[in-house]
Backbone of each chain as nested JSON, in Angstrom:
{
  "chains": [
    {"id": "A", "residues": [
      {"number": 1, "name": "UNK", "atoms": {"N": [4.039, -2.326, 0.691], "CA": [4.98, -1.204, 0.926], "C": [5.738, -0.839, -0.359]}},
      {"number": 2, "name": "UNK", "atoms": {"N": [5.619, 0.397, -0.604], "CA": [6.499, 0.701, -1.881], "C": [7.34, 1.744, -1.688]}},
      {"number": 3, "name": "UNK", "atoms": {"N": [8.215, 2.353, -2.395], "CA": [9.311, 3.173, -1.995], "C": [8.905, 4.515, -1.888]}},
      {"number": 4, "name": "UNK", "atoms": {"N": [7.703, 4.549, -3.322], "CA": [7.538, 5.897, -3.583], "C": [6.002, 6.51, -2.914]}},
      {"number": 5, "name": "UNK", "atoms": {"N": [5.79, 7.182, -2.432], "CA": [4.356, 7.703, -1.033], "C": [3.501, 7.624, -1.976]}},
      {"number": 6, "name": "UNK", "atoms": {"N": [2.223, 7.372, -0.937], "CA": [1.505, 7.359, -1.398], "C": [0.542, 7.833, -2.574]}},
      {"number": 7, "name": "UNK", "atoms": {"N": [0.97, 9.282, -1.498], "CA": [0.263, 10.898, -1.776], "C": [1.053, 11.324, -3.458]}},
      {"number": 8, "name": "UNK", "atoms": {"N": [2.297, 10.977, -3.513], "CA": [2.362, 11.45, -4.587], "C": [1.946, 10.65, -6.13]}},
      {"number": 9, "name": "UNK", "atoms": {"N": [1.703, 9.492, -5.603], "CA": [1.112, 8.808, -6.712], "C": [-0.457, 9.059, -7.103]}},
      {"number": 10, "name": "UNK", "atoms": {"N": [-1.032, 9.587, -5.885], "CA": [-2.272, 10.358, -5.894], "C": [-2.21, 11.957, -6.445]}},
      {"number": 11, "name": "UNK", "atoms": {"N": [-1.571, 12.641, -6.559], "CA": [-1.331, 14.012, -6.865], "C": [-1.149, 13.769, -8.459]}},
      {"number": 12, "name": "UNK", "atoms": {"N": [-0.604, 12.735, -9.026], "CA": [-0.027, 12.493, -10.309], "C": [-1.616, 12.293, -10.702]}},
      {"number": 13, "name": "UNK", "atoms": {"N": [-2.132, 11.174, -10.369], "CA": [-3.376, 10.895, -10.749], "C": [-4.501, 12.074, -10.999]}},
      {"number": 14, "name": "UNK", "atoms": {"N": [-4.292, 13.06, -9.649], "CA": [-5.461, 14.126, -9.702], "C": [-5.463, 14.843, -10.682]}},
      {"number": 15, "name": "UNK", "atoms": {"N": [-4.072, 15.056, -11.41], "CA": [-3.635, 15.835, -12.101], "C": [-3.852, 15.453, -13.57]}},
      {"number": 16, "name": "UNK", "atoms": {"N": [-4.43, 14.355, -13.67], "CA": [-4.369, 13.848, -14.984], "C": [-6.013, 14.584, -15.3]}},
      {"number": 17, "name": "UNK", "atoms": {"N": [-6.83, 14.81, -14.463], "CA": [-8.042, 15.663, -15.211], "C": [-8.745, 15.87, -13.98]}},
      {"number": 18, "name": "UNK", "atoms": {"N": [-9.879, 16.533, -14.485], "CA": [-11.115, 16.612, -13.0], "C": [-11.126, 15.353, -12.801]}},
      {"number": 19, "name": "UNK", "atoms": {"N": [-11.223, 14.694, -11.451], "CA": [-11.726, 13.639, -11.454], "C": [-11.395, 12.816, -9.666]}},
      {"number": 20, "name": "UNK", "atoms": {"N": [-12.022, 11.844, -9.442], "CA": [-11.499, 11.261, -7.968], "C": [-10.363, 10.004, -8.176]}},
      {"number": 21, "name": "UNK", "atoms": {"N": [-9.926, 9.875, -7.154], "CA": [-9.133, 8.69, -6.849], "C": [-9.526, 7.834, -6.036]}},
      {"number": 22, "name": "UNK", "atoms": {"N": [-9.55, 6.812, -6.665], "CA": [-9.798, 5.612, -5.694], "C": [-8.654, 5.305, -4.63]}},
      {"number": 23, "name": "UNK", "atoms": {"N": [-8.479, 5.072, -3.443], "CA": [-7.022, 4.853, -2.685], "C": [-6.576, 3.88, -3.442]}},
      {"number": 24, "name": "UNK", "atoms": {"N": [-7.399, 2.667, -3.797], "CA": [-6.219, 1.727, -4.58], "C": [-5.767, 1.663, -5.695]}},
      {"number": 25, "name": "UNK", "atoms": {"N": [-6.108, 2.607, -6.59], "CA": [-6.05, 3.443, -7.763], "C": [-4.461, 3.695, -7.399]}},
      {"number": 26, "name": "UNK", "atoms": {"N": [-4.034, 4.393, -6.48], "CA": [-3.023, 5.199, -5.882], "C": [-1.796, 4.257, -5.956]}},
      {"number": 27, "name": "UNK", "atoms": {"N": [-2.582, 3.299, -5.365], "CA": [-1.749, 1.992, -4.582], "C": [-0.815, 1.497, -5.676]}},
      {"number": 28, "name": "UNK", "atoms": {"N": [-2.187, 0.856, -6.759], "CA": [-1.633, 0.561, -8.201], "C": [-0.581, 1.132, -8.968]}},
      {"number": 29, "name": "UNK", "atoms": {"N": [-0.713, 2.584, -8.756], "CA": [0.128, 3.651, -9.32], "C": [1.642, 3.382, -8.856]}},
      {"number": 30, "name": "UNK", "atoms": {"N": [1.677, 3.508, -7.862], "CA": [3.06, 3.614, -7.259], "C": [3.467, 2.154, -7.434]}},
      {"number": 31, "name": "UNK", "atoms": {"N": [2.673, 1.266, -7.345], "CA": [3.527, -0.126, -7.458], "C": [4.291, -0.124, -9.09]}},
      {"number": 32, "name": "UNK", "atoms": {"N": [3.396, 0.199, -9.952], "CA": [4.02, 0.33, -11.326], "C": [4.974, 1.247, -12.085]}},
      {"number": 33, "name": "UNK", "atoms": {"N": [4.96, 2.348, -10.954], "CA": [6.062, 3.349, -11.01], "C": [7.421, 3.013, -10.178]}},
      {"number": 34, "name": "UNK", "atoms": {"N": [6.958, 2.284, -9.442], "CA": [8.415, 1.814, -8.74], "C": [8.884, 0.535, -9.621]}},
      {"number": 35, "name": "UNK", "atoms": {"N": [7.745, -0.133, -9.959], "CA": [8.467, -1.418, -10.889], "C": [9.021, -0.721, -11.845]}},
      {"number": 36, "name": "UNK", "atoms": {"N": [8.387, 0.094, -12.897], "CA": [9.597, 0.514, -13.84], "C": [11.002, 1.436, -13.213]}},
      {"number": 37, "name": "UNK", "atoms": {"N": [11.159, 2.054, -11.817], "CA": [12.069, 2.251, -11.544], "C": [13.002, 1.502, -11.468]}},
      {"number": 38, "name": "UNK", "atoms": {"N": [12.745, 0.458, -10.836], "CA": [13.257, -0.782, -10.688], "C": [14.017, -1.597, -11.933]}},
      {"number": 39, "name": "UNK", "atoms": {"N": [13.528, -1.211, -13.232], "CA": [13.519, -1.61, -13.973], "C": [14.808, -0.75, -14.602]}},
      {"number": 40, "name": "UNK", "atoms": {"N": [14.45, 0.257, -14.676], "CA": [15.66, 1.895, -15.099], "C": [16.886, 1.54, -14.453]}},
      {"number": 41, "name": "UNK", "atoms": {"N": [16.752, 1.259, -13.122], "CA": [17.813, 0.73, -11.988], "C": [19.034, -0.174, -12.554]}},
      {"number": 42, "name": "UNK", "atoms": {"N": [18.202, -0.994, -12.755], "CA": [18.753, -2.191, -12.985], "C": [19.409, -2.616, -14.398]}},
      {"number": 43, "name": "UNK", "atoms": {"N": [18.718, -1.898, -15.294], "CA": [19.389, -1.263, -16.609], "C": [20.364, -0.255, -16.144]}},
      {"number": 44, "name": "UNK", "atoms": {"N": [20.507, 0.608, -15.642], "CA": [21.477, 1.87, -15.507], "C": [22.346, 1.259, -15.025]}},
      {"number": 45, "name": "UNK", "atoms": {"N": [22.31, 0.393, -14.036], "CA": [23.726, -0.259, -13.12], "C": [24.297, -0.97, -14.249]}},
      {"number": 46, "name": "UNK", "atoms": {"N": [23.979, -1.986, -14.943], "CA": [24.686, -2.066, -16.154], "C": [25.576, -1.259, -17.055]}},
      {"number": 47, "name": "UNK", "atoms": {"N": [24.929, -0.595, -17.454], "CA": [25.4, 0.35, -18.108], "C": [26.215, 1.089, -17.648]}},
      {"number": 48, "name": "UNK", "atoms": {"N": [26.586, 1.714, -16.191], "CA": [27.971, 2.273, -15.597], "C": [29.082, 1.319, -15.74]}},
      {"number": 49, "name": "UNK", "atoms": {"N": [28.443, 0.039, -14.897], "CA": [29.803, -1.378, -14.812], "C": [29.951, -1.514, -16.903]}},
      {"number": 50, "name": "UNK", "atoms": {"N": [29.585, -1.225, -17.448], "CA": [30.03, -1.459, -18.886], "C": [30.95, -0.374, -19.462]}},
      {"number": 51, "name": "UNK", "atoms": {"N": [30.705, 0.393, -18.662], "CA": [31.567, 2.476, -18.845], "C": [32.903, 1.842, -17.612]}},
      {"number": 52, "name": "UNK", "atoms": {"N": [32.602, 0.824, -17.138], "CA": [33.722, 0.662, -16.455], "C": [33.858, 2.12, -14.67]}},
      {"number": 53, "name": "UNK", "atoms": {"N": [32.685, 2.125, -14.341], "CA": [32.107, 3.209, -13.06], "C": [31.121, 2.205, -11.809]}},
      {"number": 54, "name": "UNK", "atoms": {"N": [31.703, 2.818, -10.652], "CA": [30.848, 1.633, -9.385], "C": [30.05, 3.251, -9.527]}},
      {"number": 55, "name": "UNK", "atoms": {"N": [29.597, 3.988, -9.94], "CA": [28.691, 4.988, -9.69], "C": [27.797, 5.186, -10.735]}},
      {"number": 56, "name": "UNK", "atoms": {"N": [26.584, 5.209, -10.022], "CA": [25.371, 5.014, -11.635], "C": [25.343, 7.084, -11.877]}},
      {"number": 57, "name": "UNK", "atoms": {"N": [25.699, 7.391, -12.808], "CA": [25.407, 8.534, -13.376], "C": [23.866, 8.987, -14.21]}},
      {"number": 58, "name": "UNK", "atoms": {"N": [23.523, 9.88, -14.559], "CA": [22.439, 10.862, -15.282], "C": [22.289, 9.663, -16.401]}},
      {"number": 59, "name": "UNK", "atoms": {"N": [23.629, 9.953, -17.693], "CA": [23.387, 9.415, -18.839], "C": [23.161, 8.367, -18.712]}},
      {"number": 60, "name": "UNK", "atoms": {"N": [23.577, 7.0, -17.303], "CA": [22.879, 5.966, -17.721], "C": [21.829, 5.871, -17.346]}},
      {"number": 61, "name": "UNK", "atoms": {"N": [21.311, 6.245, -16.56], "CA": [19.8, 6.761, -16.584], "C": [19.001, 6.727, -17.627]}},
      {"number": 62, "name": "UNK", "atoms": {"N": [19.476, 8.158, -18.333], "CA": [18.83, 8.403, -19.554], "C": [18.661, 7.258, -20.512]}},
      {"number": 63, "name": "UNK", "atoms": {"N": [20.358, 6.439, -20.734], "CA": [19.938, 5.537, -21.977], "C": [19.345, 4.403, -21.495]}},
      {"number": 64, "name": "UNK", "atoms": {"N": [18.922, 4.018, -20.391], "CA": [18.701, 3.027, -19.765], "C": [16.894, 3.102, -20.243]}},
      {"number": 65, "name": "UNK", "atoms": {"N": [16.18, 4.322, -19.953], "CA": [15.265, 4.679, -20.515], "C": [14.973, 4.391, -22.067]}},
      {"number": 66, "name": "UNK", "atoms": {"N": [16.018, 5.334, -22.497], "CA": [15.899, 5.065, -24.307], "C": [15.686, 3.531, -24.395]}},
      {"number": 67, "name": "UNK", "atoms": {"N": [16.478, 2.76, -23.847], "CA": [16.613, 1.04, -24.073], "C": [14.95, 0.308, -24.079]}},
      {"number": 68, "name": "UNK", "atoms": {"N": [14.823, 0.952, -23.002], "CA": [12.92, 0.303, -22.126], "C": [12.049, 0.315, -23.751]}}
    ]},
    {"id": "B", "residues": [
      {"number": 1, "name": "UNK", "atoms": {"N": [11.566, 20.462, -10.097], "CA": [10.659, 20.0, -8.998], "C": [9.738, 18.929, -9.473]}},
      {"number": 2, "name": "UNK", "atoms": {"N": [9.876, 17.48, -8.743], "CA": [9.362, 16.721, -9.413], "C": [7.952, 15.849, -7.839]}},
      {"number": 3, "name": "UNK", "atoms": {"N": [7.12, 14.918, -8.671], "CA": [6.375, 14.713, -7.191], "C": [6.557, 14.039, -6.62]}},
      {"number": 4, "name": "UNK", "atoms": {"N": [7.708, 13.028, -7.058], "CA": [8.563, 12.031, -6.337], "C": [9.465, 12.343, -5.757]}},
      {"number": 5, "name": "UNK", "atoms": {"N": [9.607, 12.082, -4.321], "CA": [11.158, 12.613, -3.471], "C": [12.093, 11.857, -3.743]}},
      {"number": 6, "name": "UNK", "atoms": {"N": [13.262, 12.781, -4.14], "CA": [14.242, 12.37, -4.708], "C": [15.065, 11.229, -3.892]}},
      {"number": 7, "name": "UNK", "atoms": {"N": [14.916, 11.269, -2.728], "CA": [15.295, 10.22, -1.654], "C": [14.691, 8.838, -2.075]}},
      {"number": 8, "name": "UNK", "atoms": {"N": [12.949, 8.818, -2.686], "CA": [12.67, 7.58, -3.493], "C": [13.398, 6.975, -4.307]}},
      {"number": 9, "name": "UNK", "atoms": {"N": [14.143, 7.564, -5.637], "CA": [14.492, 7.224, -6.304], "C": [15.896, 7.157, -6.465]}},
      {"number": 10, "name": "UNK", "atoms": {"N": [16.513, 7.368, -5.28], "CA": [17.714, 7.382, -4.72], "C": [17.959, 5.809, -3.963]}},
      {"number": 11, "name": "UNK", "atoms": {"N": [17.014, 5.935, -3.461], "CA": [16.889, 4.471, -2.905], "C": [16.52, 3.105, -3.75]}},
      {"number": 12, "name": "UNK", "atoms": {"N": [15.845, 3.207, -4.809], "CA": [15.606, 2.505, -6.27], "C": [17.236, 1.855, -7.166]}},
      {"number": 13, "name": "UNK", "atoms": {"N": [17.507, 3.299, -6.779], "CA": [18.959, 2.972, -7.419], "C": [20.476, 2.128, -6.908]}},
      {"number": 14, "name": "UNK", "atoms": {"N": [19.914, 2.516, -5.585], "CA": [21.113, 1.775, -4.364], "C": [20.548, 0.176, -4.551]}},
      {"number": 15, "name": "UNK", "atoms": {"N": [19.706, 0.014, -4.381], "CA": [18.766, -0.969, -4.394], "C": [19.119, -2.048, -5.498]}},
      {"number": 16, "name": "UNK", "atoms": {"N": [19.593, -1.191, -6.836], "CA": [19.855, -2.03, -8.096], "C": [20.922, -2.686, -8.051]}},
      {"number": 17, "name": "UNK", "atoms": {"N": [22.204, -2.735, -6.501], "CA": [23.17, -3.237, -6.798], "C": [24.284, -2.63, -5.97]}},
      {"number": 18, "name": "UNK", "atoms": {"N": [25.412, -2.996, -5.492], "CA": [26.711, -2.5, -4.821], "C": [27.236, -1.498, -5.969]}},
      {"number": 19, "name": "UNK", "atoms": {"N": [26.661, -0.376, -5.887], "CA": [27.077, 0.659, -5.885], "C": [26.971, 1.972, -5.412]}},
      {"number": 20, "name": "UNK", "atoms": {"N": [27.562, 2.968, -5.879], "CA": [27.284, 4.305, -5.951], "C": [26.03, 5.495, -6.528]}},
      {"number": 21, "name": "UNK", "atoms": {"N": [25.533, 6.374, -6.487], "CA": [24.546, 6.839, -6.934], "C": [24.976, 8.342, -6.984]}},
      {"number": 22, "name": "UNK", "atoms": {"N": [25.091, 8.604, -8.654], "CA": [25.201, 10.543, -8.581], "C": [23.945, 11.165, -8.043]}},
      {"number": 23, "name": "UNK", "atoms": {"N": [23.627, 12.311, -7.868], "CA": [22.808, 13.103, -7.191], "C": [21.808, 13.299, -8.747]}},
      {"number": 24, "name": "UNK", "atoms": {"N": [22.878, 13.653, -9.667], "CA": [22.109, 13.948, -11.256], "C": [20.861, 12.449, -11.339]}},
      {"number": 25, "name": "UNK", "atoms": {"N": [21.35, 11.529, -11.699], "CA": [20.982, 10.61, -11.829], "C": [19.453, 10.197, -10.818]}},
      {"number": 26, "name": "UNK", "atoms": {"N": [20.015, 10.107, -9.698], "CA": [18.37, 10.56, -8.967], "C": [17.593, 10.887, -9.36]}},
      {"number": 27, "name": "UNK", "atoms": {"N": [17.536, 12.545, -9.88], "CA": [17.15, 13.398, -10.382], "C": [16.367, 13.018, -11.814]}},
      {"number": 28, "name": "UNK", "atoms": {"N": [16.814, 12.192, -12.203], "CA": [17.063, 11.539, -13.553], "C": [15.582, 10.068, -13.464]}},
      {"number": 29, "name": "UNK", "atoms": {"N": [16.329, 9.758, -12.945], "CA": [15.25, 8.357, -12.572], "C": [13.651, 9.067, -11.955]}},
      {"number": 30, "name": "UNK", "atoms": {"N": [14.15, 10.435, -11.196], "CA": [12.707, 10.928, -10.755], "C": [11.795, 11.113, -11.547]}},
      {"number": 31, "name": "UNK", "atoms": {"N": [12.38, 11.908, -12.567], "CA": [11.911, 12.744, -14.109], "C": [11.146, 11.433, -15.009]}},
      {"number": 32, "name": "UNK", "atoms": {"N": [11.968, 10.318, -14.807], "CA": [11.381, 9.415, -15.917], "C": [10.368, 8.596, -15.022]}},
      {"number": 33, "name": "UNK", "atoms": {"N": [10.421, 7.742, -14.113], "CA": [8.794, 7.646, -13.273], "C": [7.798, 8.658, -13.508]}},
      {"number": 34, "name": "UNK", "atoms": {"N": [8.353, 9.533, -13.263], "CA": [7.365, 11.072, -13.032], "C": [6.777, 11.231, -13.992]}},
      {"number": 35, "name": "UNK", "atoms": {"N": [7.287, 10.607, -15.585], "CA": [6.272, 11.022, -17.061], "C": [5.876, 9.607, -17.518]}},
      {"number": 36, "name": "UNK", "atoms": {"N": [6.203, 8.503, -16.668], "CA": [5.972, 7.369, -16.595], "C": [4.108, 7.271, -15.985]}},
      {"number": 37, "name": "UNK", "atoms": {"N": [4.648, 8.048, -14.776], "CA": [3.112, 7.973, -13.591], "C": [2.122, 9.063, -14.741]}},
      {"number": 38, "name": "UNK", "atoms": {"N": [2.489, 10.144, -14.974], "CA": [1.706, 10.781, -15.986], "C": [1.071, 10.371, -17.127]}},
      {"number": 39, "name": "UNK", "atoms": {"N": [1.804, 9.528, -17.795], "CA": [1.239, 8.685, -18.636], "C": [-0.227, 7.58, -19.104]}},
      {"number": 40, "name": "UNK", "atoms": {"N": [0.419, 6.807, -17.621], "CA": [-0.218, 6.165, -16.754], "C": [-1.619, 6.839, -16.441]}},
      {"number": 41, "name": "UNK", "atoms": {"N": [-1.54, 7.68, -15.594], "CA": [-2.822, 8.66, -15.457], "C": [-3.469, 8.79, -16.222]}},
      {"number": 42, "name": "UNK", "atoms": {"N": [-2.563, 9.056, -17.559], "CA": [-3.981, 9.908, -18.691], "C": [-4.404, 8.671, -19.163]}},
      {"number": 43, "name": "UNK", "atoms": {"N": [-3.937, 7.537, -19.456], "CA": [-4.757, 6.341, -19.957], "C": [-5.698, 6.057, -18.906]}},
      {"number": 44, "name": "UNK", "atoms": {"N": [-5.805, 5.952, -17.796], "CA": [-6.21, 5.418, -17.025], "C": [-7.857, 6.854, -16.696]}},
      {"number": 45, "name": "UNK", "atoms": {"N": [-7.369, 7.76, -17.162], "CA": [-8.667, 8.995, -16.886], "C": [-9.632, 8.625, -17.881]}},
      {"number": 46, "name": "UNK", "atoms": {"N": [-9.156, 8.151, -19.177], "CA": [-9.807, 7.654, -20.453], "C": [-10.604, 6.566, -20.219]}},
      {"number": 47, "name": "UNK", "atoms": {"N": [-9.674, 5.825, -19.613], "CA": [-10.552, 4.131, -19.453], "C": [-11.751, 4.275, -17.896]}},
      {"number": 48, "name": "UNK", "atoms": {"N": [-11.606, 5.358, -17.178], "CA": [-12.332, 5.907, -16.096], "C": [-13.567, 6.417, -17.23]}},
      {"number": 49, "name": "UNK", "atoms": {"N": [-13.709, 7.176, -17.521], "CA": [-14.293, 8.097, -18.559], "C": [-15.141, 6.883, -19.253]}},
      {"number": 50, "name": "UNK", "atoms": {"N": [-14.284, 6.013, -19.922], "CA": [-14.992, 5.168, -21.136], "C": [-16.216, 4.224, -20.057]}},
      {"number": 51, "name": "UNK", "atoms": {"N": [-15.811, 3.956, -18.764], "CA": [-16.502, 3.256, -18.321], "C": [-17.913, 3.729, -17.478]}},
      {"number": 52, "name": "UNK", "atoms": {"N": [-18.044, 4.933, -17.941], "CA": [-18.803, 6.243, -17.584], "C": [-18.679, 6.666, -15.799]}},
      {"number": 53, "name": "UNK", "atoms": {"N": [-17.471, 6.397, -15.257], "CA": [-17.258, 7.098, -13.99], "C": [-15.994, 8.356, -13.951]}},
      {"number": 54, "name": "UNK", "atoms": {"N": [-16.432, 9.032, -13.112], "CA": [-15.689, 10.151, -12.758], "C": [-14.625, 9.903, -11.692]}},
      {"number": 55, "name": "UNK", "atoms": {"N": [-14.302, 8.249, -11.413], "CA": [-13.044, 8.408, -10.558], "C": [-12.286, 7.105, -10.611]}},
      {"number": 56, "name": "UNK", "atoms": {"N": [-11.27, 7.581, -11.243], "CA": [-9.985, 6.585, -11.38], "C": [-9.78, 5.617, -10.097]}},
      {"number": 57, "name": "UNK", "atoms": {"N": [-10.387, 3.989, -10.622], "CA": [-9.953, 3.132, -10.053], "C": [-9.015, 2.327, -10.173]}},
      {"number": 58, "name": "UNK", "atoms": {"N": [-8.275, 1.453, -9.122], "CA": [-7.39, 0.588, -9.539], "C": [-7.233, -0.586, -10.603]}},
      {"number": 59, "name": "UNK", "atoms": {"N": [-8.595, -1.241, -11.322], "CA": [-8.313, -1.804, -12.587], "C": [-7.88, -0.753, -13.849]}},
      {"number": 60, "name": "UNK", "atoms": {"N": [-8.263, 0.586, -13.737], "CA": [-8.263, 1.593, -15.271], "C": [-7.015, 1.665, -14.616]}},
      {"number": 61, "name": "UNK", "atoms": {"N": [-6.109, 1.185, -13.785], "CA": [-4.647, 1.861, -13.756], "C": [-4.21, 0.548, -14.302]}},
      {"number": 62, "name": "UNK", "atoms": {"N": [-4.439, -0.631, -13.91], "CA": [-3.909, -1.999, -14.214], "C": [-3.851, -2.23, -15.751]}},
      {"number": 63, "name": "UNK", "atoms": {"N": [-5.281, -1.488, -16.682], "CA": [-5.312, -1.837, -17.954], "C": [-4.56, -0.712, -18.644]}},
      {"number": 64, "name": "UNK", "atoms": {"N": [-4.534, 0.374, -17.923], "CA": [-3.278, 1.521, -19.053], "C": [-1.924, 0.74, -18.942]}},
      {"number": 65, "name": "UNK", "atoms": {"N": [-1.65, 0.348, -17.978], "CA": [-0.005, -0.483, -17.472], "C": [0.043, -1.555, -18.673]}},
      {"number": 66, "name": "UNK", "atoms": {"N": [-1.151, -1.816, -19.018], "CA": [-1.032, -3.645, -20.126], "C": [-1.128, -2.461, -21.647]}},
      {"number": 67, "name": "UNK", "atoms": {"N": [-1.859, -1.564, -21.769], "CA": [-1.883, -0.686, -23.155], "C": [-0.432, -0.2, -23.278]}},
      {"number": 68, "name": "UNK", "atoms": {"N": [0.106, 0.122, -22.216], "CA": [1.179, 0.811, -22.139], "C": [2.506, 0.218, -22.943]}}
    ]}
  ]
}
């Protein structure tokens, strides 16, 4: 079970050229897109509690990214 | 407009911890999965390609994730 659907981890894929998807192709996709969310997450929450905020905002987002 | 529902990555973020979550930020975390999964894809169409098939399976996603 992952957070992010199926279908759109398949749409990302289709989109990368002509070509098919394997369903577990899909599967793969979203597990590694949610792990690096996961990952952004967990960096960004830092980064508010360090701004001294219980609310994760945009910019830590962003630098949470830059950091990765 | 991104292909991840923003409710995914809304939930990623709650997820990271007792806090709060801006609406921007969502938005934010969507955008960066979203060129994350794209990424992902195009290595993975290459290593489909190199292996002379026309459809992205779940190892060509596993080995762009380790190139990555």
């Amino acid at each position: 079970m992952t957070e992010i659907p199926l279908a759109s981890a398949e749409r990302i894929l289709r989109n990368a050229g002509k070509c098919r998807v394997s369903a577990d192709a899909a599967d793969q996709l979203c597990h590694h897109m949610q792990d690096y969310g996961h990952e952004l997450a967990r960096k960004a929450l830092v980064l508010a509690h360090h701004a001294n905020r219980k609310t994760i905002t945009a910019p830590d987002v962003v630098l949470a990214a830059k950091d990765h």
